[in-house]
C-alpha positions in Angstrom: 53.8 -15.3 -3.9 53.2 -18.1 -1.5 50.7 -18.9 0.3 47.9 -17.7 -1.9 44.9 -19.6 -2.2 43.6 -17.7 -5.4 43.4 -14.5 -6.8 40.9 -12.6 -8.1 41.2 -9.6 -10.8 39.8 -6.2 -10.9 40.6 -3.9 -13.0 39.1 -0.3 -14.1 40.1 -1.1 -18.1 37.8 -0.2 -20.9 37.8 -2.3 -23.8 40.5 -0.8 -25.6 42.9 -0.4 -23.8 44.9 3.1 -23.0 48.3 2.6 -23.9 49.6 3.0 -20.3 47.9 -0.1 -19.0 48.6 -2.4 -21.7 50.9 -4.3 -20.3 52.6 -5.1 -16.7 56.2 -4.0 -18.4 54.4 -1.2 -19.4 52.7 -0.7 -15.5 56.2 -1.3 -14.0 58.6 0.8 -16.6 55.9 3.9 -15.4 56.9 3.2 -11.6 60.8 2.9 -12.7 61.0 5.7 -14.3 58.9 8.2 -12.1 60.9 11.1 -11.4 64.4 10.2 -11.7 66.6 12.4 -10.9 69.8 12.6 -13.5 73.5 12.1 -12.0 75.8 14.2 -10.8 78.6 13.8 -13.5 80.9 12.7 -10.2 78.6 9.6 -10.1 78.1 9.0 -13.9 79.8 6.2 -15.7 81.8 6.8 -18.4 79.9 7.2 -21.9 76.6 6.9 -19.8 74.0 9.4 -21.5 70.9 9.0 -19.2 69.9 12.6 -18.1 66.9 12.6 -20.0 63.9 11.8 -17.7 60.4 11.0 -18.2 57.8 12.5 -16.4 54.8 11.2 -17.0 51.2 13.0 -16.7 49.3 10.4 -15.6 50.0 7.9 -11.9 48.6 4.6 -11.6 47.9 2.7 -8.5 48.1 -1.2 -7.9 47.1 -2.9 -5.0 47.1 -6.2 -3.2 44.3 -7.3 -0.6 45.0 -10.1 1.1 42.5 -12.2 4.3 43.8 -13.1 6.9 40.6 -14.6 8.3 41.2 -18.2 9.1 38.8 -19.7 6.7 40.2 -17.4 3.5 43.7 -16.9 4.8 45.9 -16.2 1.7 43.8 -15.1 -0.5 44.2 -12.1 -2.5 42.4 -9.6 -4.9 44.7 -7.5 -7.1 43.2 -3.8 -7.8 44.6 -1.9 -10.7 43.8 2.0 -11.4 44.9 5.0 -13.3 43.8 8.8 -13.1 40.9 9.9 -13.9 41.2 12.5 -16.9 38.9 15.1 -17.2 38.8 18.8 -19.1 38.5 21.1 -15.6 41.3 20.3 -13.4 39.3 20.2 -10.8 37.2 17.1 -12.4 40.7 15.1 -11.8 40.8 12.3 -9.9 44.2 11.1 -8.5 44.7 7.4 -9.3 45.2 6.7 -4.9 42.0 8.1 -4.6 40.0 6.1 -7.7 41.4 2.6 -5.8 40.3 4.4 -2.6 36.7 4.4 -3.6 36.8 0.8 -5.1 38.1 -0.3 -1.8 35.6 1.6 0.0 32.7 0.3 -2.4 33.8 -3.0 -1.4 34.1 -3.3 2.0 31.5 -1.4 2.5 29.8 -4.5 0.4 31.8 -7.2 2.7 33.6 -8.4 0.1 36.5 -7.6 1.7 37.3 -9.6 5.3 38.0 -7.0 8.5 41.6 -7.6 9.6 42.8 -7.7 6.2 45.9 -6.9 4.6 45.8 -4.3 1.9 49.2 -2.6 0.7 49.0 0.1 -1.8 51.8 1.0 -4.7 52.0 4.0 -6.5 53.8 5.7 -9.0 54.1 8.8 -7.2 53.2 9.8 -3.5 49.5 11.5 -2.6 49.4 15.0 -2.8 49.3 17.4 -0.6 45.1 18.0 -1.2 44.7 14.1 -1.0 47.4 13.4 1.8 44.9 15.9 3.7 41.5 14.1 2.8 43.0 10.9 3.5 44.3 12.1 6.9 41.2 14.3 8.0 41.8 15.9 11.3 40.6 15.8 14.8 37.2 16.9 14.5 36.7 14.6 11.3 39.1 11.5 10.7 40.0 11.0 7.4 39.5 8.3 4.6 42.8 6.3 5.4 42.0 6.8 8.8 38.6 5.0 8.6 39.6 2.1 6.8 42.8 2.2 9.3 39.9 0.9 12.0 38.5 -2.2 9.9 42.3 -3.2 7.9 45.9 -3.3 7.7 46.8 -0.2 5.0 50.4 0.1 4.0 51.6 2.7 1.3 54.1 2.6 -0.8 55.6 5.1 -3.5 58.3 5.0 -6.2 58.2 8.7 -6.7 57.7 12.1 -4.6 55.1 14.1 -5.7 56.8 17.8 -6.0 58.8 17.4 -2.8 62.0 18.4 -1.8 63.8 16.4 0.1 67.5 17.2 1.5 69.3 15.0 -1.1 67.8 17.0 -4.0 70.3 18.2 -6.3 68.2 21.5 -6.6 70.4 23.5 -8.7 73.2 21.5 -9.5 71.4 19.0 -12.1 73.5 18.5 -14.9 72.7 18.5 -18.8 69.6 20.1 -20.2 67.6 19.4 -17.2 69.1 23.0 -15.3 66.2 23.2 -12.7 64.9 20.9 -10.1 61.1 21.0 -10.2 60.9 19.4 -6.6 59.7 22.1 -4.4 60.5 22.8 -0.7 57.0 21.5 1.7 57.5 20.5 5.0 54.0 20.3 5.8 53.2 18.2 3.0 56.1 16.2 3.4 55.3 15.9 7.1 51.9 14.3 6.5 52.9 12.4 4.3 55.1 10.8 7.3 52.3 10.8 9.2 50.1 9.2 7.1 52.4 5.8 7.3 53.7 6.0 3.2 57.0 5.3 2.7 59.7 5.1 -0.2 59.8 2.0 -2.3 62.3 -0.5 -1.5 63.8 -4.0 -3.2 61.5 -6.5 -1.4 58.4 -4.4 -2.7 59.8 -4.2 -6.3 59.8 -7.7 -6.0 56.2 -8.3 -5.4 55.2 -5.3 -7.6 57.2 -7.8 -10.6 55.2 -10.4 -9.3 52.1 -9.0 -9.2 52.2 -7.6 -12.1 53.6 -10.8 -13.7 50.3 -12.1 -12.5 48.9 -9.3 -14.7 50.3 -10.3 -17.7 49.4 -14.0 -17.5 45.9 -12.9 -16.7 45.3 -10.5 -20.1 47.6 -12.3 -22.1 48.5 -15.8 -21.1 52.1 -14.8 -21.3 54.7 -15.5 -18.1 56.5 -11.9 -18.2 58.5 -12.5 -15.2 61.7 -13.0 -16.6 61.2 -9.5 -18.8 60.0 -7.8 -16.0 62.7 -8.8 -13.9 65.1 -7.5 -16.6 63.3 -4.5 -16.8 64.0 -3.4 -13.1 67.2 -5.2 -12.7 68.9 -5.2 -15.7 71.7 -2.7 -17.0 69.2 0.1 -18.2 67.8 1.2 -14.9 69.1 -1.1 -12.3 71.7 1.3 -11.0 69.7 4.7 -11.9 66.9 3.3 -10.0 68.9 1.7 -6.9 70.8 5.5 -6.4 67.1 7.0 -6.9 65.8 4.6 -4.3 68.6 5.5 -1.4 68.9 9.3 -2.5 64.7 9.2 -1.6 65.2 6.9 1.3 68.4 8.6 3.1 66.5 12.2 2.7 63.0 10.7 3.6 65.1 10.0 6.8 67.0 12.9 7.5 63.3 15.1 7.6 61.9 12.5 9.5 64.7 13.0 12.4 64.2 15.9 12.2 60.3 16.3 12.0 59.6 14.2 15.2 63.2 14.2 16.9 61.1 16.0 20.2 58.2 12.4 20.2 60.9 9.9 20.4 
């Protein structure tokens, strides 16, 4: 990306390494492949066999900071997080939430300039529990809402979490996969709007590859770009992914119409 000074790296990684953060084609095949929907057969190539889908248990969350104060303009720190497992359910801890608190942690520290740019990818959208504790209410703002008043947050998803939007195929997927497991929430799907996320798109695909080609040729010394490129663009998933990408994006705004049609 141009106009970067430097970068800085900080990752939540153990020595050895879990086999979902190994790599950045590893990071980015997780974000390609988060809940694709199969075809309809009407929109299937000929011979193509791609209904199985992966859905993984685990999310992970990268993120870019970037100043924009005059004397650090450019530079940016690259955050990297995954779930945190536990036993009890309730011990989980969504991978938007873990890079929450290292954000917090440091900017609470003032390691990160006011005014800055931070911009959030995921693999999947927050949930409906941690859409609410980002959003607070009223009474008590949120956490997004807090660090709304010191920075620039944008959010960005490659996958809903559980939501059905109108361009679901609910009961019509074909192949072994015979039931949708998106699930009808306006309310979540609502705040989700309102919290500012939005569906993933080319240009951010783009600096997700580049970013995480930055990954790669920080662990490894390796210049991935080229496989990472192929990876998203290439004949495997390319045209899977793009339909995914408008199918979210036309039905993300057909409930956003028709969510605030009466505030515009």
């Amino acid at each position: 990306m141009e106009g970067l000074q430097r970068i800085t790296w900080d990752f939540d990684i153990p020595n050895r390494l879990p086999k979902t953060m190994k790599s950045g084609v590893i990071i980015l095949e997780a974000f390609i492949k988060t809940k694709l929907h199969p075809w309809k057969d009407s929109e299937r190539e000929e011979g193509e066999n791609k209904l199985r889908v992966n859905w993984p248990k685990y999310a992970i969350a990268v993120c870019r900071i970037t100043s924009m104060t005059s004397q650090e303009q450019g530079t940016s720190l690259f955050i990297i997080r995954k779930n945190k497992t536990s036993p009890n359910p309730e011990g989980r801890v969504h991978s938007e939430m873990v890079l929450l608190q290292r954000i917090e942690t440091m900017a609470n520290c003032g390691k990160i300039p006011d005014n800055s740019e931070i911009k959030i990818f995921l693999t999947f959208s927050p949930c409906k529990k941690c859409t609410d504790e980002l959003l607070g209410t009223n009474q008590q703002p949120g956490r997004l809402r807090v660090l709304r008043d010191r920075f620039r947050v944008t959010i960005i998803f490659s996958g809903l979490y559980y939501l059905r939007l109108p361009t679901c195929y609910k009961s019509k997927c074909p192949g072994w996969w015979k039931k949708c497991q998106c699930r009808r929430d306006d309310d979540a799907l609502k705040n989700l709007m309102v919290l500012g996320a939005s569906p993933i798109k080319k240009e951010d695909w783009d600096e997700l590859i580049d970013l995480l080609k930055r990954y790669d040729l920080k662990r490894q010394d390796t210049d991935t770009w080229q496989t990472l490129h192929e990876l998203r663009y290439g004949s495997e998933y390319k045209k899977w992914r793009d339909w995914e990408d408008d199918r979210m994006k036309r039905g993300y705004e057909i409930k956003r119409s028709e969510f605030f049609r009466n505030e515009e």
